[in-house]
Biopython code that builds the backbone (N, CA, C, O; Angstrom):
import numpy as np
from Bio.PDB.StructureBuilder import StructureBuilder

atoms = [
    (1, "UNK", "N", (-20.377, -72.276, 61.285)),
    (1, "UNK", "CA", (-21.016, -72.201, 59.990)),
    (1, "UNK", "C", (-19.948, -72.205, 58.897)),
    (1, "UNK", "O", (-18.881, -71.612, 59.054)),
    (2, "UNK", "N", (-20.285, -72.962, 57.660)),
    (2, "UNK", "CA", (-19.576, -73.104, 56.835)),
    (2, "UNK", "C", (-19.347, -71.844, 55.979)),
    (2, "UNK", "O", (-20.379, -71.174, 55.940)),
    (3, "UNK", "N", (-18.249, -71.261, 55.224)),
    (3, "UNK", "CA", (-17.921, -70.282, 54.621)),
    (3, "UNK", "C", (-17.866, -70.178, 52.898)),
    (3, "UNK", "O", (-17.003, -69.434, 52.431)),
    (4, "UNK", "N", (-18.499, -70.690, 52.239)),
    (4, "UNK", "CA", (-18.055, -70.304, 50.966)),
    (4, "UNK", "C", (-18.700, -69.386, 49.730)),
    (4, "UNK", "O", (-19.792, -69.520, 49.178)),
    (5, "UNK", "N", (-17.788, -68.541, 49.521)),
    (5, "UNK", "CA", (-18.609, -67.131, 48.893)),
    (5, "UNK", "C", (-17.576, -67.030, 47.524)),
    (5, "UNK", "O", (-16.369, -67.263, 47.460)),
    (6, "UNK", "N", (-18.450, -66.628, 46.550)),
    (6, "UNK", "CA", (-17.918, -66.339, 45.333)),
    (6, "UNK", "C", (-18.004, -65.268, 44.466)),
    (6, "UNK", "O", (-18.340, -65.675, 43.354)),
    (7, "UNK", "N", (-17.888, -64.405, 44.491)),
    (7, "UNK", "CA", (-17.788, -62.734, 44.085)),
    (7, "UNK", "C", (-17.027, -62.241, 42.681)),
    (7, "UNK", "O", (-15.859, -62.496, 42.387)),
    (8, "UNK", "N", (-17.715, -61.685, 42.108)),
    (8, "UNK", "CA", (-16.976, -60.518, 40.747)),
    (8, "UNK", "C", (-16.716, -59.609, 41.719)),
    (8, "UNK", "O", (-17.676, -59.309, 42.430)),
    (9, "UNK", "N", (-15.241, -58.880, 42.030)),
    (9, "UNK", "CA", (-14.797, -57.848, 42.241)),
    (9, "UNK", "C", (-14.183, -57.094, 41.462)),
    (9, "UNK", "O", (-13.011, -57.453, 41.345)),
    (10, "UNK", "N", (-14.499, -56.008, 40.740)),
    (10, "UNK", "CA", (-14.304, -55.126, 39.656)),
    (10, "UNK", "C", (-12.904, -54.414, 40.251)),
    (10, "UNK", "O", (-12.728, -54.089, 41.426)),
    (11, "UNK", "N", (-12.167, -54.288, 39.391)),
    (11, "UNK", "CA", (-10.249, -53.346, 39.797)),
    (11, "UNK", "C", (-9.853, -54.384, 41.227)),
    (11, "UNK", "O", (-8.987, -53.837, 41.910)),
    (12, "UNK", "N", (-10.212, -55.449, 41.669)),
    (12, "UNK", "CA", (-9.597, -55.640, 43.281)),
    (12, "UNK", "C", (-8.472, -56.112, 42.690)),
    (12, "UNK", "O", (-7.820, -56.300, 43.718)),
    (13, "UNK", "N", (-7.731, -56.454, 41.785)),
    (13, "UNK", "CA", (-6.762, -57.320, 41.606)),
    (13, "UNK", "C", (-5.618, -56.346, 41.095)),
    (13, "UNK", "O", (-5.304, -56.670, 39.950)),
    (14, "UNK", "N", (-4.878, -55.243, 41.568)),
    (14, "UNK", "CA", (-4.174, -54.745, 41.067)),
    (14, "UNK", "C", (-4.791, -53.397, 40.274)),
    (14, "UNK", "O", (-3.902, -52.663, 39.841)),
    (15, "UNK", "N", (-5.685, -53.107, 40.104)),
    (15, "UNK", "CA", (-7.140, -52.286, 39.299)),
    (15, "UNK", "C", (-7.319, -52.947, 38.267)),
    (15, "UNK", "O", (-7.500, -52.417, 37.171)),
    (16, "UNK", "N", (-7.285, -54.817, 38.557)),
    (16, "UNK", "CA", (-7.783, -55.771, 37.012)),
    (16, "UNK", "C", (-9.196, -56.232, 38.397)),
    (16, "UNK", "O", (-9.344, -56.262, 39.619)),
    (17, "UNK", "N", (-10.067, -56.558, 36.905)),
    (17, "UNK", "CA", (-11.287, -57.567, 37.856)),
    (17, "UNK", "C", (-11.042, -58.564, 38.219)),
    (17, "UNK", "O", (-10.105, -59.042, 37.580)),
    (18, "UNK", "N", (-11.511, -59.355, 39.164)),
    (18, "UNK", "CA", (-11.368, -60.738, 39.960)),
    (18, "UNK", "C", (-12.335, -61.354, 40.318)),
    (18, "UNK", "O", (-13.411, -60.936, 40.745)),
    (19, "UNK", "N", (-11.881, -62.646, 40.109)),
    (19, "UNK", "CA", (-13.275, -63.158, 41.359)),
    (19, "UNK", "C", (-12.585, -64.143, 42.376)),
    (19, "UNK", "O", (-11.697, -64.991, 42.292)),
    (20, "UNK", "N", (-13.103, -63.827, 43.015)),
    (20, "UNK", "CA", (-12.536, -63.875, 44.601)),
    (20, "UNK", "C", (-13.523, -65.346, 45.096)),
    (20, "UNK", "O", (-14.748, -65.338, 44.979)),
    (21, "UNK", "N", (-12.841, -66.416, 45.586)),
    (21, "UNK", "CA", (-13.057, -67.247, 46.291)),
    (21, "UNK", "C", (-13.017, -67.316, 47.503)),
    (21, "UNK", "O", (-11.926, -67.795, 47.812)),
    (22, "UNK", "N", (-13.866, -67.006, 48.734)),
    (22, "UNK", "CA", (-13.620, -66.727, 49.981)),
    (22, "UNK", "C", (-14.152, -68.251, 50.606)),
    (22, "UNK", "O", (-15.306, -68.611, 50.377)),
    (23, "UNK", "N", (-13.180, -69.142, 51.441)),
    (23, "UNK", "CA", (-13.119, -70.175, 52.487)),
    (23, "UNK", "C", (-12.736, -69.898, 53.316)),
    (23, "UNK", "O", (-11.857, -69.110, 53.664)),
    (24, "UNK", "N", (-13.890, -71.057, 54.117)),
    (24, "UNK", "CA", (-13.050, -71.103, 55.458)),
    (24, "UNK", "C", (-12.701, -73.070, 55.714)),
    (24, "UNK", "O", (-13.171, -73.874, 54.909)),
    (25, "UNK", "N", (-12.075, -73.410, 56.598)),
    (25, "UNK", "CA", (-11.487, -74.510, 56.267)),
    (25, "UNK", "C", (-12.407, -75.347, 55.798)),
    (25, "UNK", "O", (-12.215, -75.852, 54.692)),
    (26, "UNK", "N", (-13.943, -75.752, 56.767)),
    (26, "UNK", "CA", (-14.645, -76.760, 56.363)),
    (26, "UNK", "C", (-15.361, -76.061, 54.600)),
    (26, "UNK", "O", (-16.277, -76.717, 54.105)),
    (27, "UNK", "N", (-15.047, -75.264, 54.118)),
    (27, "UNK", "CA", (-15.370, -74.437, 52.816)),
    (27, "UNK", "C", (-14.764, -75.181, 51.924)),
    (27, "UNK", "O", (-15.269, -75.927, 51.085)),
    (28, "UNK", "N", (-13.077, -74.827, 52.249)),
    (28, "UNK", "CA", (-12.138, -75.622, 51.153)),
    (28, "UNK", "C", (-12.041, -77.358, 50.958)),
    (28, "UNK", "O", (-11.822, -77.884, 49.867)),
    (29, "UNK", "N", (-12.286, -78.247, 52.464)),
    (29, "UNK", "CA", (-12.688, -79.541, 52.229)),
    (29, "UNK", "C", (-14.090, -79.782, 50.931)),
    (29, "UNK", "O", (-13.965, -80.501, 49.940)),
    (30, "UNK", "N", (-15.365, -78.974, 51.288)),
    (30, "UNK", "CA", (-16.725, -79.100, 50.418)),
    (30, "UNK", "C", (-16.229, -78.950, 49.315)),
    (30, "UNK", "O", (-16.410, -79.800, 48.443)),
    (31, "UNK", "N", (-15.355, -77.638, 49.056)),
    (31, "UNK", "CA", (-15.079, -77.322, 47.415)),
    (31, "UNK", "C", (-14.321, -78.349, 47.031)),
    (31, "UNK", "O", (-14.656, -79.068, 46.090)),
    (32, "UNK", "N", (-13.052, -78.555, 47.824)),
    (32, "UNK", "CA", (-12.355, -79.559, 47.265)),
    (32, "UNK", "C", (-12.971, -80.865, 46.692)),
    (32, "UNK", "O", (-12.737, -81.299, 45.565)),
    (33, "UNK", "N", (-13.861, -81.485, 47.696)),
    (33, "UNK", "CA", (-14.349, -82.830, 47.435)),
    (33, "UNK", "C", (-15.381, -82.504, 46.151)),
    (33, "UNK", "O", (-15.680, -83.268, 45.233)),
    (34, "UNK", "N", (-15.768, -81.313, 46.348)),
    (34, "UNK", "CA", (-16.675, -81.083, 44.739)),
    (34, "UNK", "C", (-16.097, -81.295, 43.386)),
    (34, "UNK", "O", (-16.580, -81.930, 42.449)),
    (35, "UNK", "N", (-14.688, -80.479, 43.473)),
    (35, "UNK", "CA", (-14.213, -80.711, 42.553)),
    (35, "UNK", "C", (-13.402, -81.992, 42.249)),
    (35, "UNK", "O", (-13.253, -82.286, 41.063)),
    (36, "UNK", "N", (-12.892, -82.743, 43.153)),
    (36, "UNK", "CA", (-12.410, -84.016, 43.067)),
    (36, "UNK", "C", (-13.613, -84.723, 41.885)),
    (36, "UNK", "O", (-13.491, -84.837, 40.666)),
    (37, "UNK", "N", (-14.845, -85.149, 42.837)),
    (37, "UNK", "CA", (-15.630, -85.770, 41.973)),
    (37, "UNK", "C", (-15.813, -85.320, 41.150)),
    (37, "UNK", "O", (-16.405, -86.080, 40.384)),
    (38, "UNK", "N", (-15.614, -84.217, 40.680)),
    (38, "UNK", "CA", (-16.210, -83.818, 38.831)),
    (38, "UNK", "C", (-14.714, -84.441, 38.299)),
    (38, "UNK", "O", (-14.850, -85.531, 37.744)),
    (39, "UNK", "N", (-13.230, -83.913, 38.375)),
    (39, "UNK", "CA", (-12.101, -84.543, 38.014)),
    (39, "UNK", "C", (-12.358, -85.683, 37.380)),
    (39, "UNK", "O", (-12.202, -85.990, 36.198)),
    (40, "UNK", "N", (-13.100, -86.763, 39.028)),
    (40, "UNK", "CA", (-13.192, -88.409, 38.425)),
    (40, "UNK", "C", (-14.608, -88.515, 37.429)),
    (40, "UNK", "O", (-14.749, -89.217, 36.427)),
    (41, "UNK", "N", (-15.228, -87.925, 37.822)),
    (41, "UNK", "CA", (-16.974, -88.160, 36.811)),
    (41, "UNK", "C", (-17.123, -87.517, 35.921)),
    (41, "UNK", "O", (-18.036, -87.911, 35.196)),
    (42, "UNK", "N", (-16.449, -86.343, 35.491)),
    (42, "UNK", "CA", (-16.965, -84.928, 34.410)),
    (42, "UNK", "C", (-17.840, -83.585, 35.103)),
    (42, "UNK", "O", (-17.859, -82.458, 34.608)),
    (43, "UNK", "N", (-18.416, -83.923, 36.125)),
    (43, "UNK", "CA", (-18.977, -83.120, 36.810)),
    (43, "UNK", "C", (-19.615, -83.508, 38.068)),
    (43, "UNK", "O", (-19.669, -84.692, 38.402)),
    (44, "UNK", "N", (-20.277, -82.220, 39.037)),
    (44, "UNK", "CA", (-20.357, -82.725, 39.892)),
    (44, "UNK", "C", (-21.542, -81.168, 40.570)),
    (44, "UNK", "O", (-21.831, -80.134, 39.968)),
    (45, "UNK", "N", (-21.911, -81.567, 41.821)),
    (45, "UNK", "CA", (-22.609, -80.289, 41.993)),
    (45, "UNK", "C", (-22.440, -80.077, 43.972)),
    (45, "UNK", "O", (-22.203, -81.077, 44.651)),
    (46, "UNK", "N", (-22.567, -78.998, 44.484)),
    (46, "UNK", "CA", (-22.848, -78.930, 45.796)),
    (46, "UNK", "C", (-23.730, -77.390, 45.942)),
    (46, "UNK", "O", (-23.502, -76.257, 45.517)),
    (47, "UNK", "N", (-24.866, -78.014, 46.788)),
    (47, "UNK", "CA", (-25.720, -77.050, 47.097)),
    (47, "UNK", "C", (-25.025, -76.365, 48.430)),
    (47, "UNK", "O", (-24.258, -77.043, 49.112)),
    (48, "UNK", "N", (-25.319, -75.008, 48.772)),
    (48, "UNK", "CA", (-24.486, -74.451, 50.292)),
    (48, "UNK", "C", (-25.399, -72.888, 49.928)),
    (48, "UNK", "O", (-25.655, -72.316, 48.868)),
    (49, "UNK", "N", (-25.780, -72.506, 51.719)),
    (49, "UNK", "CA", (-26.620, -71.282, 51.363)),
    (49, "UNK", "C", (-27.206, -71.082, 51.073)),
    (49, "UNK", "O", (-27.730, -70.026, 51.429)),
    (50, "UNK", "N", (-27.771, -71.893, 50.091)),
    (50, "UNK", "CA", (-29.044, -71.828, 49.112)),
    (50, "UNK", "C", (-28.051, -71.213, 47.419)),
    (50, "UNK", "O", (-28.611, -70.737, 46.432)),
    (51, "UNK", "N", (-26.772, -71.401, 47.553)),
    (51, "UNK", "CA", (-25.881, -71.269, 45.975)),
    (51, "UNK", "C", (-25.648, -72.603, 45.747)),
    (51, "UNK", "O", (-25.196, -73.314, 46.645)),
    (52, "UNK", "N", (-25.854, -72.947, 44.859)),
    (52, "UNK", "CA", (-25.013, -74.232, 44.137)),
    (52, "UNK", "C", (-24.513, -73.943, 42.960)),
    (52, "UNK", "O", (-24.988, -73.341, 41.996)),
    (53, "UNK", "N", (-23.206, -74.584, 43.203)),
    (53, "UNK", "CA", (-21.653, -74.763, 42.797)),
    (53, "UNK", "C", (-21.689, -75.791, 41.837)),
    (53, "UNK", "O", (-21.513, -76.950, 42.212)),
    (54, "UNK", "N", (-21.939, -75.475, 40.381)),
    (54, "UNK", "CA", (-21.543, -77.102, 39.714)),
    (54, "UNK", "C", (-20.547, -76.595, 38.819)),
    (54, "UNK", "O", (-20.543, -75.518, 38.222)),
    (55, "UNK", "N", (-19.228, -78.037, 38.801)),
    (55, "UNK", "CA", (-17.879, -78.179, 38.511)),
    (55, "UNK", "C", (-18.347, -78.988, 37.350)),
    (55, "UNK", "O", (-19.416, -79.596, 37.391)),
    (56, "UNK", "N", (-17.642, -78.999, 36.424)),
    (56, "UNK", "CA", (-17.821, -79.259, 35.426)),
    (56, "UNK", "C", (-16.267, -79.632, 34.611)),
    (56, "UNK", "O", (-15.357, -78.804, 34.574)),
    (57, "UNK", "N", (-16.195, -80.578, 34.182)),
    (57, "UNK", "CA", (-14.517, -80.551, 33.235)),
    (57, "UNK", "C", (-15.066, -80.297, 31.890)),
    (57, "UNK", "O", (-16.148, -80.842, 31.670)),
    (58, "UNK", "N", (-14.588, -79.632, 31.004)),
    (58, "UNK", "CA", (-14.606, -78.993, 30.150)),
    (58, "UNK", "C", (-12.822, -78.775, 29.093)),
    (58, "UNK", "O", (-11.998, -77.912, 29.399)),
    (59, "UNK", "N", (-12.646, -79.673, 28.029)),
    (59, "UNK", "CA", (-11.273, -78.804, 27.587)),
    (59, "UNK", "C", (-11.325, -77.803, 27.142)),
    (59, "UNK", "O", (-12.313, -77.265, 26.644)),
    (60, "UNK", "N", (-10.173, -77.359, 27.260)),
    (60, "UNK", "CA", (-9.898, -75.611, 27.214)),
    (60, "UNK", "C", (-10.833, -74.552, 28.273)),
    (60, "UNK", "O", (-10.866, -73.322, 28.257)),
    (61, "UNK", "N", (-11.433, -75.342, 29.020)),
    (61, "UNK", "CA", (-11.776, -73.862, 29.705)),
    (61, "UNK", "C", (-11.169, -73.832, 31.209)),
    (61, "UNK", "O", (-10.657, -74.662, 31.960)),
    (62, "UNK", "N", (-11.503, -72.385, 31.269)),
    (62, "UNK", "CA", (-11.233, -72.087, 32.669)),
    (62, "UNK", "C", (-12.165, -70.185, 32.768)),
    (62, "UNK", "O", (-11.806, -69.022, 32.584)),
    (63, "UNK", "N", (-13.760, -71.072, 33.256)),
    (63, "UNK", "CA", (-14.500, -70.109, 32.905)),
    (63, "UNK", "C", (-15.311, -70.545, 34.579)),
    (63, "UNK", "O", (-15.518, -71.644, 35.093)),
    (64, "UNK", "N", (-15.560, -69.380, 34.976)),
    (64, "UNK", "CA", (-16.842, -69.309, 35.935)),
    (64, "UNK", "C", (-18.086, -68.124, 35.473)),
    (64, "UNK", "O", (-18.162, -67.060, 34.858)),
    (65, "UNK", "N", (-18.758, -68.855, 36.034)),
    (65, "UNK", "CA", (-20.225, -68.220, 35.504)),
    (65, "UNK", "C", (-21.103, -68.147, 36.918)),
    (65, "UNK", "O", (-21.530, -69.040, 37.650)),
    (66, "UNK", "N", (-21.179, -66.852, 36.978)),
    (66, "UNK", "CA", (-21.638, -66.861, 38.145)),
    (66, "UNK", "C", (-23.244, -65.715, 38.209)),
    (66, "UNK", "O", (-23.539, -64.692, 37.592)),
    (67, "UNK", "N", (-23.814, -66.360, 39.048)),
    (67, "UNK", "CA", (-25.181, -66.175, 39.387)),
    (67, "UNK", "C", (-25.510, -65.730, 40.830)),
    (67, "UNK", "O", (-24.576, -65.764, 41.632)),
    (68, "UNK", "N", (-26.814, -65.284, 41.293)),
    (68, "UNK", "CA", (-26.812, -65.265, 42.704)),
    (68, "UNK", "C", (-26.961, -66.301, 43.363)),
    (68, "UNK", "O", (-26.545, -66.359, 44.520)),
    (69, "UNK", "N", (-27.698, -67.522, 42.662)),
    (69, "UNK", "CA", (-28.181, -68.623, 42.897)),
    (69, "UNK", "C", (-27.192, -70.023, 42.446)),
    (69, "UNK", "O", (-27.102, -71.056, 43.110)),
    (70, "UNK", "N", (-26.543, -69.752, 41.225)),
    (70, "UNK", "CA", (-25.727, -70.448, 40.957)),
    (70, "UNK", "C", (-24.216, -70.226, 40.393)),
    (70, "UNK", "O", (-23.975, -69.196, 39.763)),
    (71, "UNK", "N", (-23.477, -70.929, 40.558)),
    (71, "UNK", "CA", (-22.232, -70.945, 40.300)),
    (71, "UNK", "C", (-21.472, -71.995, 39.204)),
    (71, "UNK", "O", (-21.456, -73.169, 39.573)),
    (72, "UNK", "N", (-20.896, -71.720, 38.009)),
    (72, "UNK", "CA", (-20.464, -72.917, 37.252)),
    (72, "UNK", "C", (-19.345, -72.665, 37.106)),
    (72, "UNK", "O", (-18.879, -71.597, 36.706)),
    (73, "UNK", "N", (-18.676, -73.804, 37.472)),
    (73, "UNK", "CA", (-16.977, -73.325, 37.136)),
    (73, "UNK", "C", (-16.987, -74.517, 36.186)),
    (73, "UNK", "O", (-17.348, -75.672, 36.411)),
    (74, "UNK", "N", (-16.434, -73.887, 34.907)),
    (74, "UNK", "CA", (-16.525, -74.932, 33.780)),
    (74, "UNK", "C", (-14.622, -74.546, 33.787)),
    (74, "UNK", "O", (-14.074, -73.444, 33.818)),
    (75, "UNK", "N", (-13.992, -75.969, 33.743)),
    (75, "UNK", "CA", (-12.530, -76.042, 34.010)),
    (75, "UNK", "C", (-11.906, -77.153, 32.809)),
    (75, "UNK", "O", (-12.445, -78.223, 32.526)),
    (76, "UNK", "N", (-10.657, -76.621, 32.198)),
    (76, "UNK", "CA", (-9.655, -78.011, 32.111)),
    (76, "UNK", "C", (-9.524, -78.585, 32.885)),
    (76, "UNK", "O", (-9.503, -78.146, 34.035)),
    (77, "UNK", "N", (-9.351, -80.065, 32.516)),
    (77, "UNK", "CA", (-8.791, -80.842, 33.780)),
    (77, "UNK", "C", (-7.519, -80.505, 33.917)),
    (77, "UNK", "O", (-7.065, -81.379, 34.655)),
    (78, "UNK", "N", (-6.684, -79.777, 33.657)),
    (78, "UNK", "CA", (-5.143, -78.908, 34.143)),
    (78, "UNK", "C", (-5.592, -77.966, 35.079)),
    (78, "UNK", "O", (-5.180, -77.956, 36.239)),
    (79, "UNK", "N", (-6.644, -76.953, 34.514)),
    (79, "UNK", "CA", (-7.078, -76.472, 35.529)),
    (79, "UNK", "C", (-7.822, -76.912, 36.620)),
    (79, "UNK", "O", (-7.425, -76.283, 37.601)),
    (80, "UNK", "N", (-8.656, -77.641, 36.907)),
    (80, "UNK", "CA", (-9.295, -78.038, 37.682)),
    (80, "UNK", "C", (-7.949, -78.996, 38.462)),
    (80, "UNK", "O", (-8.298, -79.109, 39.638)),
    (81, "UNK", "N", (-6.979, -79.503, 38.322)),
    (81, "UNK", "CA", (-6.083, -80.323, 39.060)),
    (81, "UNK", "C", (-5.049, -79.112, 39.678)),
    (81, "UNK", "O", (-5.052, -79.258, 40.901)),
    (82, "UNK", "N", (-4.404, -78.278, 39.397)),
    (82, "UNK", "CA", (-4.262, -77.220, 39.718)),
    (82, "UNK", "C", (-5.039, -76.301, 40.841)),
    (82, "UNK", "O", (-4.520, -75.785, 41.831)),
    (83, "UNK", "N", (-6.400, -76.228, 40.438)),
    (83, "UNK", "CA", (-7.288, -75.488, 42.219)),
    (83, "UNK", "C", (-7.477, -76.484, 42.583)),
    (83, "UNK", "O", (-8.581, -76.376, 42.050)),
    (84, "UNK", "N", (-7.516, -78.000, 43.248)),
    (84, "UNK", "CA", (-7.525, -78.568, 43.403)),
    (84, "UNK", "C", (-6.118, -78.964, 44.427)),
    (84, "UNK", "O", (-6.212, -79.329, 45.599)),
    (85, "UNK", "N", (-4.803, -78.785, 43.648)),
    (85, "UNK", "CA", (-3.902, -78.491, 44.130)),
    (85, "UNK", "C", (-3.430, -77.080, 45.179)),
    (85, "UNK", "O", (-2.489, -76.981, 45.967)),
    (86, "UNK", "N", (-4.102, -76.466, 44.946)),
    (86, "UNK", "CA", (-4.043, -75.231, 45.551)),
    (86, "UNK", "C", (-5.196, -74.893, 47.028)),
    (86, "UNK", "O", (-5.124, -74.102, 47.969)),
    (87, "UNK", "N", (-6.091, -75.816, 46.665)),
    (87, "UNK", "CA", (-6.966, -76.056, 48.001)),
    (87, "UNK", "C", (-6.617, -76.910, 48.946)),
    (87, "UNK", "O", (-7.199, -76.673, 50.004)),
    (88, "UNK", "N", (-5.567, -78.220, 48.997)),
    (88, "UNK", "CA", (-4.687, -78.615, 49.557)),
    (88, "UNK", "C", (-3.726, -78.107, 50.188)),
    (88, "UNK", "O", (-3.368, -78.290, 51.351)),
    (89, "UNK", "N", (-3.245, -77.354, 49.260)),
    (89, "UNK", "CA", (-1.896, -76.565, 50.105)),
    (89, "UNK", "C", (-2.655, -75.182, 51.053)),
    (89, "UNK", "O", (-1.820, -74.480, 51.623)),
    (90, "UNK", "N", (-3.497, -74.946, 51.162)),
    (90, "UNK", "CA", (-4.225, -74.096, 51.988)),
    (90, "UNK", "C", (-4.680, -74.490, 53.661)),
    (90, "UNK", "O", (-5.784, -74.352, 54.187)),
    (91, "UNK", "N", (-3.530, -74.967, 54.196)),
    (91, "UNK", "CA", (-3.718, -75.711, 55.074)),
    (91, "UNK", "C", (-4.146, -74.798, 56.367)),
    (91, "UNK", "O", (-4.893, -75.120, 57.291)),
    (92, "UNK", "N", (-3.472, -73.600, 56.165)),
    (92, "UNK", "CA", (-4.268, -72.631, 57.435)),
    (92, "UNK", "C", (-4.328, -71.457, 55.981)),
    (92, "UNK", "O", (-4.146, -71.694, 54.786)),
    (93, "UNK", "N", (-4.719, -69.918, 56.827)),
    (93, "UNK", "CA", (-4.892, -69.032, 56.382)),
    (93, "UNK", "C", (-3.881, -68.724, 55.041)),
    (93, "UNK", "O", (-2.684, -69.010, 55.003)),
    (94, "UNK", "N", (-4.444, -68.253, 54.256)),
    (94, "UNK", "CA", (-3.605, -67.688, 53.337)),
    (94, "UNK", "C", (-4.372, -67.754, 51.517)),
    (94, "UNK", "O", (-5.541, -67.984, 51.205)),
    (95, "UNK", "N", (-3.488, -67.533, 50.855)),
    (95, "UNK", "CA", (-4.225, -67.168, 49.315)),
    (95, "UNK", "C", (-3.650, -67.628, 48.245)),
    (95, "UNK", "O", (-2.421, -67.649, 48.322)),
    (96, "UNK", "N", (-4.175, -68.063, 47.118)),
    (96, "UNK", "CA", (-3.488, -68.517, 45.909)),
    (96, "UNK", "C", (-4.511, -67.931, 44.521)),
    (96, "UNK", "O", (-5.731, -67.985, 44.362)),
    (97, "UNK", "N", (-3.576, -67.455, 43.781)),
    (97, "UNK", "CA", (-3.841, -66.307, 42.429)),
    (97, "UNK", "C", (-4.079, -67.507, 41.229)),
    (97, "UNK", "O", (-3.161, -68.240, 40.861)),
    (98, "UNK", "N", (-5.316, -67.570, 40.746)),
    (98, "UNK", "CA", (-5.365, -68.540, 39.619)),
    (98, "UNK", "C", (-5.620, -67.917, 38.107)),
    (98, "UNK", "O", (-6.529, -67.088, 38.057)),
    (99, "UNK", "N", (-4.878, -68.233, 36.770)),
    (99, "UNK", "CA", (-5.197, -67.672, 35.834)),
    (99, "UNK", "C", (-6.590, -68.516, 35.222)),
    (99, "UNK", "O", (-6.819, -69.726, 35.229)),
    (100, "UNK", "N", (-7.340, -67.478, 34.741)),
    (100, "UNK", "CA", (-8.792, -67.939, 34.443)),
    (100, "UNK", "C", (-8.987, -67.215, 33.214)),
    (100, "UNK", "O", (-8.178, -66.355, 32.864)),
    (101, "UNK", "N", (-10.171, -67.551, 32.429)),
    (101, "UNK", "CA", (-9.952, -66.586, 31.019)),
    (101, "UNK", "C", (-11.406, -65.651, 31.333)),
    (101, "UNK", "O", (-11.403, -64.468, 30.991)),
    (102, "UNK", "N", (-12.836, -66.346, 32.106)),
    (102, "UNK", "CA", (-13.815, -65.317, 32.053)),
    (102, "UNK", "C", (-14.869, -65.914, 34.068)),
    (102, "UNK", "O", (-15.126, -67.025, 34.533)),
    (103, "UNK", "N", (-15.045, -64.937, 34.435)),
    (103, "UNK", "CA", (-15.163, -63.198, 34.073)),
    (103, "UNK", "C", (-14.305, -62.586, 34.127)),
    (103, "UNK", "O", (-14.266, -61.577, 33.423)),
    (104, "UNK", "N", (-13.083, -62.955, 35.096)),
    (104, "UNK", "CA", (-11.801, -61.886, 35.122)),
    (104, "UNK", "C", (-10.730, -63.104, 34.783)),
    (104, "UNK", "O", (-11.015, -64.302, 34.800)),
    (105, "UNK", "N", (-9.301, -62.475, 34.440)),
    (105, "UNK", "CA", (-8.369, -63.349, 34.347)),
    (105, "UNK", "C", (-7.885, -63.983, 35.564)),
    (105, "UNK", "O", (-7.020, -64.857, 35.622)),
    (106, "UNK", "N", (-8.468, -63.506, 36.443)),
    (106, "UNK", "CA", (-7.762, -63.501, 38.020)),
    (106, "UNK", "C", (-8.749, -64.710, 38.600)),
    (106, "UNK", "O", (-9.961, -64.541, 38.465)),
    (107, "UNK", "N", (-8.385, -65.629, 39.086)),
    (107, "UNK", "CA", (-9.602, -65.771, 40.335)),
    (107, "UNK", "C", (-7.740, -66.172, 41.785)),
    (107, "UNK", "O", (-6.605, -66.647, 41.815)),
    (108, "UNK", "N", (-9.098, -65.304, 42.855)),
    (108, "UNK", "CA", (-8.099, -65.313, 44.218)),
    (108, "UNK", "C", (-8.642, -66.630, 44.920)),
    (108, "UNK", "O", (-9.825, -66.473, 45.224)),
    (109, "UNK", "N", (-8.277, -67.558, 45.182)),
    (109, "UNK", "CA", (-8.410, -68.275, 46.583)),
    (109, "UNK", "C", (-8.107, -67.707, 47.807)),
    (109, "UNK", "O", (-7.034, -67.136, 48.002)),
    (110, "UNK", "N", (-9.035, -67.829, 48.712)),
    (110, "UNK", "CA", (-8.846, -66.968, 49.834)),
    (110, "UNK", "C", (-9.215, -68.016, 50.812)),
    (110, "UNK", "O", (-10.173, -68.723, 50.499)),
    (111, "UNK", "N", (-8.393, -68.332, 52.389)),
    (111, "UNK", "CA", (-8.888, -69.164, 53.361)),
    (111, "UNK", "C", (-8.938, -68.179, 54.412)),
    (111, "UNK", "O", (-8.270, -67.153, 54.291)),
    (112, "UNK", "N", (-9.621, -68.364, 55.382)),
    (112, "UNK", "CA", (-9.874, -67.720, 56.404)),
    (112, "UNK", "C", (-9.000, -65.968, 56.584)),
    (112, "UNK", "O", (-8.466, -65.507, 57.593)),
    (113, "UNK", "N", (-9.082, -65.606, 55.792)),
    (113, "UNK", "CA", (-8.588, -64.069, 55.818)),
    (113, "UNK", "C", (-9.833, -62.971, 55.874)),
    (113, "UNK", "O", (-9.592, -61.764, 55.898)),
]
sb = StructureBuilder()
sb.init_structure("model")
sb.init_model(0)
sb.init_chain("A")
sb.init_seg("    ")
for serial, (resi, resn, name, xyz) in enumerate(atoms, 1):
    if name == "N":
        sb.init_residue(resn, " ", resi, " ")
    sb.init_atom(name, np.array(xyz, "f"), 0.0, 1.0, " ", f" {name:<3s}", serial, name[0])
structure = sb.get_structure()
């Protein structure tokens, strides 16, 4: 089963809030290819779980909006090429710290941990 979960965690980041990106490999391919196509189109969407994820390019932001049902990551394309970059290099287990401006400054990438 595929893994992808997206969470406000209040103090997890040092005692700052976060939101936490939890994958597992076939997780980070879906996200990745989600966000690829918004990169090339402006946006893009993937349903999973019954959450859907829509990517969005946006200048100046680097905002997620998150729901139980839905998820919007409204991104620069700096940012969005950047997690993008960072879901690549996630080739086995491990984590990458992204600066974001809302809900927390933090978001964690997380692969199979």
């Amino acid at each position: 089963m595929t893994t992808i979960r997206v969470n406000f965690l209040p103090e997890f980041y040092f005692g700052d809030d976060a939101v936490l990106l939890t994958l597992d490999g076939q997780g980070v391919d879906l996200i990745k290819s989600a966000l690829d196509e918004a990169r090339n189109n402006g946006s893009s969407r993937l349903n999973h779980d019954d959450v859907t994820q829509e990517f969005v390019i946006e200048p100046g932001a680097a905002i997620i909006e998150l729901d139980p049902a839905r998820v919007v990551w409204r991104l620069d394309p700096a940012k969005a090429a950047e997690i993008a970059d960072d879901l690549t290099a996630l080739g086995a287990a491990g984590h990458f710290y992204v600066d974001i401006t809302k809900p927390a400054e933090t978001l964690v990438i997380s692969r199979d941990e």
